[in-house]
C-alpha positions in Angstrom: 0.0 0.0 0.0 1.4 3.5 -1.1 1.8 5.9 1.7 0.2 9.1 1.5 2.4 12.1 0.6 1.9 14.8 3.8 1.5 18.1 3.1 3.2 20.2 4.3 4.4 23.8 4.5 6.6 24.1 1.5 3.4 22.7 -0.6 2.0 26.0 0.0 4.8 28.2 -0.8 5.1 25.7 -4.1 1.8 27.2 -5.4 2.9 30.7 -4.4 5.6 30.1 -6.3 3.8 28.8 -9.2 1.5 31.8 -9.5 4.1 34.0 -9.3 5.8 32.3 -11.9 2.7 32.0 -14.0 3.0 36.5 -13.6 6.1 35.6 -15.6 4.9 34.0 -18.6 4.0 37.1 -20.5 8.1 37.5 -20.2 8.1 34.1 -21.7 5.5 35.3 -24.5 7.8 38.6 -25.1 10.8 36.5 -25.2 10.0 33.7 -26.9 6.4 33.8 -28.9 5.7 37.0 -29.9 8.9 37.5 -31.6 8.0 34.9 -33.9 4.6 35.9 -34.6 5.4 39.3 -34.7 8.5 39.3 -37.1 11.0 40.0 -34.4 9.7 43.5 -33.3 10.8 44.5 -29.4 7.7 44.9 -27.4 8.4 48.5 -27.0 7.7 49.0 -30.5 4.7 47.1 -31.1 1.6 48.3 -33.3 -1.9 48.8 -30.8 -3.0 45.5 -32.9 0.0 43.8 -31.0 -0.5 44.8 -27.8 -3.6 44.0 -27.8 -2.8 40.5 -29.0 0.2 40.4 -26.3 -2.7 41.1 -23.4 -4.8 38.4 -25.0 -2.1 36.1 -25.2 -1.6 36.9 -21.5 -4.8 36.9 -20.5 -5.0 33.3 -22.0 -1.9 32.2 -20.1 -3.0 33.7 -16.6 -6.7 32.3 -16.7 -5.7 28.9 -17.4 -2.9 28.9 -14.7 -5.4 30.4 -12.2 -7.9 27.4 -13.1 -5.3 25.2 -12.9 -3.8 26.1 -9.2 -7.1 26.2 -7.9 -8.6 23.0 -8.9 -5.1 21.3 -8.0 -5.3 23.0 -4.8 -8.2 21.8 -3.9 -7.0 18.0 -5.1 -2.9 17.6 -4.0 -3.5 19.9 -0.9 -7.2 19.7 0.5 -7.1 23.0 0.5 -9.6 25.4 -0.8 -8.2 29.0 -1.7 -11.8 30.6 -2.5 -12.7 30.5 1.2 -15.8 32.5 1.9 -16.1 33.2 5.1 -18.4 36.8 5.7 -15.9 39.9 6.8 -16.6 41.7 9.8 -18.3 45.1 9.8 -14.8 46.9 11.1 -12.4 44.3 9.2 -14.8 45.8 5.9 -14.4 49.5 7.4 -10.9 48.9 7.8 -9.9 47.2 4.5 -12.4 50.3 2.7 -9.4 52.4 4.3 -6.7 50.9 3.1 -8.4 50.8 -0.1 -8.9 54.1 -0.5 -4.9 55.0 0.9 -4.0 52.7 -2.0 -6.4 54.5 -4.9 -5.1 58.2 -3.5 -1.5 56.9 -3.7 -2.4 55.6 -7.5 -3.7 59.2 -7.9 -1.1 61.0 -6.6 1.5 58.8 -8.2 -0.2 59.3 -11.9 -0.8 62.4 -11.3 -4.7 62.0 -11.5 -7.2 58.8 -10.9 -5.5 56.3 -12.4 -8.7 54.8 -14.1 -8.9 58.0 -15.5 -5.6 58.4 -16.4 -5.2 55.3 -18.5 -8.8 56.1 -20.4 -7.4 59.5 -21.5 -3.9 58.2 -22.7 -5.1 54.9 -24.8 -7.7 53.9 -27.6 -11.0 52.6 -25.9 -9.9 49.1 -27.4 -6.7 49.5 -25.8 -8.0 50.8 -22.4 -10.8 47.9 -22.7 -8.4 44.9 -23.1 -5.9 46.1 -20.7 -8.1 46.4 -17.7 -9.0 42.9 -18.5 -5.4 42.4 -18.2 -5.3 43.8 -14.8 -8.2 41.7 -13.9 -6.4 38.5 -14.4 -2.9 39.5 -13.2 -4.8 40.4 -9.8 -6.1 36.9 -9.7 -2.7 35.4 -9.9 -1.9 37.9 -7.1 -4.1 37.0 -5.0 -3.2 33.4 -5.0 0.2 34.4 -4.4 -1.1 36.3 -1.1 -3.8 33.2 -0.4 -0.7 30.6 -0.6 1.9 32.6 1.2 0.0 33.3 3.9 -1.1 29.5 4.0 2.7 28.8 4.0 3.7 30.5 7.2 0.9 29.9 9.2 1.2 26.0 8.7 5.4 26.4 9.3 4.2 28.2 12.7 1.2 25.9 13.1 -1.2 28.7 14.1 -3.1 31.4 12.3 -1.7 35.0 12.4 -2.6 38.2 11.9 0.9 39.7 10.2 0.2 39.5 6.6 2.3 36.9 5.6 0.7 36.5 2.4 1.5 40.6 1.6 5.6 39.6 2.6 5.6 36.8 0.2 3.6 38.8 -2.7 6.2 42.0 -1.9 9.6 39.7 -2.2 8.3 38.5 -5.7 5.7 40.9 -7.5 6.8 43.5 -5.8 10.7 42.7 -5.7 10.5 41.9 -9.8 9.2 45.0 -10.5 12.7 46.7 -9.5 13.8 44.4 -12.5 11.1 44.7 -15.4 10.6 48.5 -14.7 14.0 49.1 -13.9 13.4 51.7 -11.4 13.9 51.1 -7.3 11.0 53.5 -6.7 8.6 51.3 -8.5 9.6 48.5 -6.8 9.6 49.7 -3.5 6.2 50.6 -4.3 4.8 47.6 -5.9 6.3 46.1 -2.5 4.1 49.0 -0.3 1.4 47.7 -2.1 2.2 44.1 -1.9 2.0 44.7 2.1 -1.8 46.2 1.9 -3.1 43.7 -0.1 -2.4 41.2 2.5 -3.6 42.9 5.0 -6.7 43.5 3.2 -6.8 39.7 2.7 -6.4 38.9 6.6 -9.0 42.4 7.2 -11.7 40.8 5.0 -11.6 37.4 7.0 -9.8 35.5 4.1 -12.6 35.6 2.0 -11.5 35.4 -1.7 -14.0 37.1 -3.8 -14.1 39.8 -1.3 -9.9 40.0 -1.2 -10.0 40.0 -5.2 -12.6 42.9 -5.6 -10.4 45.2 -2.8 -7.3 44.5 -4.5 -8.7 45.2 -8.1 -10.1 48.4 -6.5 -6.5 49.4 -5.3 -5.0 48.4 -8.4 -6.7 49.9 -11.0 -8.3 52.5 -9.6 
């Protein structure tokens, strides 16, 4: 008889790991796809047609992956990330807060609301397809945040309030940033924000659809 494989800690952080990596696919798609689809042009050069077929492309990757590391989740690890447990009328308050510290921080750093911003700067197909974009890249975020947190709370075998989940998401997302944008400010920031958002996970009770909507909000907002 085959012994059953225990799960433990470093399962968790695996799946963290694998939606962060699944963030860096598009690089893949850039890298590897696109130039051969595209004739070989650099992604900073490419035609509105071919960004919008990069986001799709993404998009593609991102919801498949998401699918994926939930279902598997729920399978290898007996462990359901889409918890639902109803957030408490001053863990809401407080996570509206931090929501809207996030949004003005968007605003101040684009020098306007951020929604706004984009809209005013792109095509409406453009603008469209990219917020979809977003939409996706925060799912994959928020498994990052889900698993992390999950990680350290099984190595210390209790739950916690310190948002574990935010210090995992801010030493990948966040920390990669300082690469792809090539600018420590941003990725100092990303890494801010990276902190919030799992604190608004831990705020909203763990419950995943709630988590996802405040974290689009302070996204792309």
């Amino acid at each position: 008889m085959q012994k059953q494989k225990t799960i433990g800690a470093w399962d968790y952080l695996n799946y963290a790991l694998y939606a962060f990596g699944g963030l860096g696919l598009e690089l893949v798609l850039i890298g590897l796809i696109e130039p051969l689809l595209f004739a070989g042009i650099s992604a900073a050069d490419y035609s509105p047609t071919q960004m919008v077929l990069h986001w799709i492309l993404t998009i593609a990757c991102w919801g498949l992956l998401t699918f994926v590391l939930v279902r598997k989740s729920r399978q290898k690890l007996a462990f359901d990330p889409m918890q639902t447990a109803k957030p408490t009328t001053k863990g809401f308050a407080a996570s509206v807060a931090l929501v809207a510290v996030c949004v003005a921080l968007n605003a101040w750093d684009w020098g306007g609301l951020k929604l706004l911003e984009e809209f005013r700067r792109k095509t409406l197909l453009l603008f469209t397809v990219q917020y979809l974009y977003y939409f996706f890249e925060i799912a994959l975020v928020l498994l990052i945040v889900i698993f992390g947190q999950k990680f350290a709370e099984t190595l210390l075998r209790r739950q916690t309030q310190l948002p574990w989940g935010g210090i995992v998401l801010g030493c990948t997302w966040g920390a990669v940033h300082i690469l792809t944008k090539g600018s420590l400010y941003t990725g100092l920031g990303v890494m801010a924000f990276s902190l919030a958002y799992g604190e608004i996970y831990l705020l909203l009770r763990r419950n995943a659809v709630w988590s996802y909507g405040a974290m689009a909000i302070a996204f792309m907002l």
